[in-house]
N, C-alpha and C positions, 0 to 999 in steps of 0.2 A: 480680369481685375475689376472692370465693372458690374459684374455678375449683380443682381439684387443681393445673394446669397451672402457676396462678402461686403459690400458695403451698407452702414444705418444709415436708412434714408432720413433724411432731413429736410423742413418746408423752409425753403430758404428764403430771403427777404431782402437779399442784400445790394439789390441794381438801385438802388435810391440816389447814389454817388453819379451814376452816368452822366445826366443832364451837367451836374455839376463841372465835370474835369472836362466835358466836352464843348463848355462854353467860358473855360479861362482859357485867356490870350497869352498865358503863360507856360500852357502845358500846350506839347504839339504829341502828333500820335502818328507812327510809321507802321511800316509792314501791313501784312496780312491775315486775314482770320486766325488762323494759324501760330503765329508768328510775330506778332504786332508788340510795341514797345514803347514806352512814354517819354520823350526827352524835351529838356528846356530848349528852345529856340533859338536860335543863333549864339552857340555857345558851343565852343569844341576844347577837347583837351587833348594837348599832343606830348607827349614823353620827349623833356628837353633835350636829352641827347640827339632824338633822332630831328632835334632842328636843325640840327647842326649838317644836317647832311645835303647838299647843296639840291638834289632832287625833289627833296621834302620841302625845301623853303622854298624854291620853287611852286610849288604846287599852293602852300600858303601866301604868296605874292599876287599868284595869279587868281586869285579865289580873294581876294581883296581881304583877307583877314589877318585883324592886328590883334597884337594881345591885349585881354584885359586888365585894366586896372582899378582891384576893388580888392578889400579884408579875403576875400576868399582866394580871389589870385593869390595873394601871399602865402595862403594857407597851402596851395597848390603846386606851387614851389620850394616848397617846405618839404614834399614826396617827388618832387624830380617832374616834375609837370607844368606846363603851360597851358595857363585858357587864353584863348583866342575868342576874341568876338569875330562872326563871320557868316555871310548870307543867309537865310535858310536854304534857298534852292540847289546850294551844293553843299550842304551838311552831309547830307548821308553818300556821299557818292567820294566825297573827298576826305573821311574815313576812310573808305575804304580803300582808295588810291595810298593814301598811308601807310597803313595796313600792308599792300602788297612790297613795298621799300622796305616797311619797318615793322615787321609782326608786333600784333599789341603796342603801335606804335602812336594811337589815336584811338580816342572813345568820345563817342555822344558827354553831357551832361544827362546823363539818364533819371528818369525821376521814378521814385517809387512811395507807394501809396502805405497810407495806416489800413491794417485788412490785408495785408499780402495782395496785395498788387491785383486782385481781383477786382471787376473793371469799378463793381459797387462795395468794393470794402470788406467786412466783416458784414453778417447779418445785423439784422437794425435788434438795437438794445429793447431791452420788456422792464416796465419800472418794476420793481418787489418790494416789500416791505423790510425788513432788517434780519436778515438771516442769522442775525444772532454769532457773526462770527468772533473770533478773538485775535488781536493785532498787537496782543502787549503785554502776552504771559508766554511764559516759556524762555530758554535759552537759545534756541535752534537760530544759527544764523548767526552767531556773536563773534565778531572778530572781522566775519566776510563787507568787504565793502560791494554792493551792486548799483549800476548805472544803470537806468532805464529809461532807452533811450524811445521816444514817443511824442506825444503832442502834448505833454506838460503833466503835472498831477494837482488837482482840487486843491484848493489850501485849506480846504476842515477836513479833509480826510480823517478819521481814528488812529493814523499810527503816525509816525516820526519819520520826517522825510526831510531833506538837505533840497532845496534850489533856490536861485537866484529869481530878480525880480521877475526876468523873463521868461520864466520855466514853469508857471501857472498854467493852466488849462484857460483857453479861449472860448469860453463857451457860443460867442456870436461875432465874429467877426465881420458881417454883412450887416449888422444893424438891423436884421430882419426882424427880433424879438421871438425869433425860432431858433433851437438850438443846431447850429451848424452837426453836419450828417457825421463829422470824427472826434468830434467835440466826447468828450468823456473816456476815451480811448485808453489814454495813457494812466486816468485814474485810475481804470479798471483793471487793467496788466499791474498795476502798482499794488490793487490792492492782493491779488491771487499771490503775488510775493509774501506781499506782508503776513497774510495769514498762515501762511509755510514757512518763514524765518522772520519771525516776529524781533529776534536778535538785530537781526543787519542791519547796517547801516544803508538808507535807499538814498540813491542823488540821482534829482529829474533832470536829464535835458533834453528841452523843450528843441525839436529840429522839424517834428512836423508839424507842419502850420496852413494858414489860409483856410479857408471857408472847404476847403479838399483834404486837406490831411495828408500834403503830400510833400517829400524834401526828395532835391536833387541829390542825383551823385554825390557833388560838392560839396552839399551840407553836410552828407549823411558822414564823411570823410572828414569834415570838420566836427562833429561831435565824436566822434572817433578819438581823433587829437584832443580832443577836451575829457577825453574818459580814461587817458592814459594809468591813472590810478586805482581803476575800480578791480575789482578780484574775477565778475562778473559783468558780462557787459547783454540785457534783454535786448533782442530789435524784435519787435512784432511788427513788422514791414518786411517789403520788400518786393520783386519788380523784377521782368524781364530784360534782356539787353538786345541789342542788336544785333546778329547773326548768332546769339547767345553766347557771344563773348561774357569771360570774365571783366567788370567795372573795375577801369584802370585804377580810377581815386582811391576807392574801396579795397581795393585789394593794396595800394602801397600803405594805407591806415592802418589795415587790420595786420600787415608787417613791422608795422613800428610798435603795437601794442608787447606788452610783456611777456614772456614764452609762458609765466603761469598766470596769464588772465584765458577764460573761457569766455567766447562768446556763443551763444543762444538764438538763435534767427529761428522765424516761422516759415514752416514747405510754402503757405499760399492756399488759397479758395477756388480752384478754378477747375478739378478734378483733371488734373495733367500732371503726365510725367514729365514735363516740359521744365529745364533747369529756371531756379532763381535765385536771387540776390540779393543779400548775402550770406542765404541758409545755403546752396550751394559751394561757396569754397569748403577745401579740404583744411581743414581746425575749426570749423563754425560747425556747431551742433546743429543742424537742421530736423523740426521737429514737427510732424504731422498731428492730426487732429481724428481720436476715435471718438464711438459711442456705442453706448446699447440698450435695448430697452428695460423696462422694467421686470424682474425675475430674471433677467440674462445675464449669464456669468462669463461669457465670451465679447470680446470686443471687437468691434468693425472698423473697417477707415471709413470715416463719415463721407457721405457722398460729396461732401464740397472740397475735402482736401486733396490736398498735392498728394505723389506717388512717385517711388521710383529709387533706386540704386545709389541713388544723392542723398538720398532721404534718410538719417541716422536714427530716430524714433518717433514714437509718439507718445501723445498724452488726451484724455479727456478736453475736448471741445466744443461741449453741445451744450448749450443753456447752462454755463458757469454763472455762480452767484461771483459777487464780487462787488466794492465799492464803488462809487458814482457820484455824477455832479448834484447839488441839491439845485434841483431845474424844476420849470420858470423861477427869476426871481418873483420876490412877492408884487405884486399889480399885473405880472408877462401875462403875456396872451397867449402863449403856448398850451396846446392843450392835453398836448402829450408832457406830465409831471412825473418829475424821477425825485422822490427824498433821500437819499442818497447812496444807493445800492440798484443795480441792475441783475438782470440774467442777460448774456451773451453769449454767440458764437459765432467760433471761426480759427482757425490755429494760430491767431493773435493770443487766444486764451488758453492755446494748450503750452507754448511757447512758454509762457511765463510759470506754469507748472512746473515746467523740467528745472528753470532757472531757478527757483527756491526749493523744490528738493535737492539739488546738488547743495546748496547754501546749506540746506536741514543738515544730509550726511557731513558734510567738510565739519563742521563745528561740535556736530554729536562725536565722530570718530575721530577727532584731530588730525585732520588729515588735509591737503591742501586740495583747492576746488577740481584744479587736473586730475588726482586722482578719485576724486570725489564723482566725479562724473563716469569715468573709466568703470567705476566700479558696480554705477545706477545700469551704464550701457551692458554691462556683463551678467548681471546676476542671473542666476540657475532659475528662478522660479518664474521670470517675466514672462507672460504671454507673447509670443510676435504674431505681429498683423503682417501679410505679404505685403509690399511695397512699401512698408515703414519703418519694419526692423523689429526692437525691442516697443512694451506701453508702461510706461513710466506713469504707475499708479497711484 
């Protein structure tokens, strides 16, 4: 599977993020090489029924952890779940003592990164000039509503986009007068849609944030609940779990969504068969990231993508043109200037591919996005890449 043969290699660029996540006092990091997983700190979620069970509250009594009370708590009981505030130093151990009472009975607040959970993100952005694409002709997409869920979208974007005051892209959230390392993210997955279903209706919510470009569990489970309406739901995120459990929140979100909404999740950067989330559950479209070079009519899984059995396609993820922040403002001091179009990679940009051609098909064939996809996944002519599946061209 690593062979050079089958994979295009790529100069990757993308550990810039490190120093970052490893110096918030908000993101904590477990495990090992191997194995390792990002979760918010003193914060647990336990599946309300199994409170009930006198062993289990036991174990939350003696571990000194109360429930919390915040918008998210509420959100969180809304899916049959309790967060508990509670020590760190018996976080991980008292999961797991849950766990063996209550299977799936307890999860981390897990956090997962913009860039597929790879430790630095997506590779770092390349400003371009105006690729000249088109975001406002055509039918393709009309009728489909999509939710793209990210760290917000630009508000001059070239195409027609639905958010609220908070759903704007954060271009500097440290004040540095540099542009924070995920900052532009969610434009740029917004804009790979818009150019493929220039019809759709697109609504941002903005869930990852901070100078990291990362939302918890909780959140991600809370825009979820906020997306209940969309036809199509993007995540180009996403993050490992603890003993690679499926993420409690996450998975009772993605059960209350509609039986015909589709969601879109990216494999991840990290070249592992290693599962994530939430391209891993069974009805999320998990979607890897090829390439190839110039005069090659054969596609590769690019060396930084995910792999593996979980993994239901791929798509083009190697230096996508696409929209972007118009960075530095005018006076910044930034020296690195984007007028507003990038090239990117990472299967944050192949993700969004798959999610606007299904949109393209569903409205061209009148047909709804379920079968719409069923159909991208089946066709006779698609090349398959081992450990990816079908390449959604």
């Amino acid at each position: 599977m690593n062979d050079a043969d089958n994979t295009y290699p790529v100069d990757w660029h993308g550990e810039a993020w490190d120093e970052v996540i490893l110096n918030n006092p908000c993101i904590a990091r477990g495990g090992g090489p191997s194995d390792w997983f990002m979760y918010r700190p003193g914060r647990l979620l336990v599946d309300a029924e199994a409170t009930r069970d006198g062993k289990v509250a036991e174990l939350l009594d003696g571990a000194d952890a109360t429930p919390a009370r915040s918008r998210q708590a509420d959100a969180m009981s809304r899916l049959g779940l309790t967060l508990y505030n509670a020590p760190d130093d018996r976080l991980l151990s008292l999961v797991r003592e849950i766990r063996e009472i209550a299977p799936q009975g307890a999860s981390l607040d897990h956090i997962l990164i913009a860039g597929a959970q790879r430790w630095g993100g997506d590779d770092e952005p390349v400003p371009i000039a105006d690729p000249g694409m088109s975001f406002r002709q055509g039918r393709a997409g009309r009728g489909i509503c999509i939710a793209v869920l990210d760290t917000g979208i630009a508000p001059d974007v070239p195409f027609d986009v639905e958010h609220g005051p908070n759903d704007l892209e954060t271009p500097d959230v440290d004040l540095d007068e540099l542009r924070d390392k995920p900052a532009g993210h969610g434009t740029h997955v917004a804009g790979i849609i818009a150019a493929l279903a220039p019809a759709a209706r697109l609504v941002a919510h903005r869930m990852l944030g901070g100078v990291a470009g990362v939302a918890s569990e909780t959140e991600v489970a809370d825009a979820l609940l906020a997306a209940t309406d969309a036809d199509l739901i993007n995540c180009s995120f996403s993050g490992p779990t603890l003993d690679d459990a499926p993420p409690a929140a996450i998975e009772r979100a993605l059960a209350l969504l509609r039986p015909e909404t589709v969601v879109v999740a990216c494999a991840g950067n990290l070249d592992t068969s290693r599962r994530q989330w939430p391209a891993a559950f069974e009805g999320v479209i998990a979607v890897g990231a090829v390439g190839r070079g110039r005069g090659e009519k054969t596609w590769r899984r690019a060396s930084f993508s995910d792999y593996g059995e979980w993994v239901d396609c791929a798509a083009p993820g190697v230096a996508i043109k696409s929209t972007f922040l118009h960075w530095p403002p005018e006076g910044g001091s930034d020296p690195v200037v984007f007028s507003g179009f990038a090239s990117w990679s990472g299967t944050s940009m192949s993700c969004p591919k798959v999610t606007g051609e299904i949109a393209a098909l569903a409205s061209s064939s009148d047909i709804d996005v379920v079968a719409a996809a069923a159909e991208l996944m089946q066709r006779p002519d698609a090349q398959h890449v081992a450990g990816l599946g079908p390449v959604i061209e």
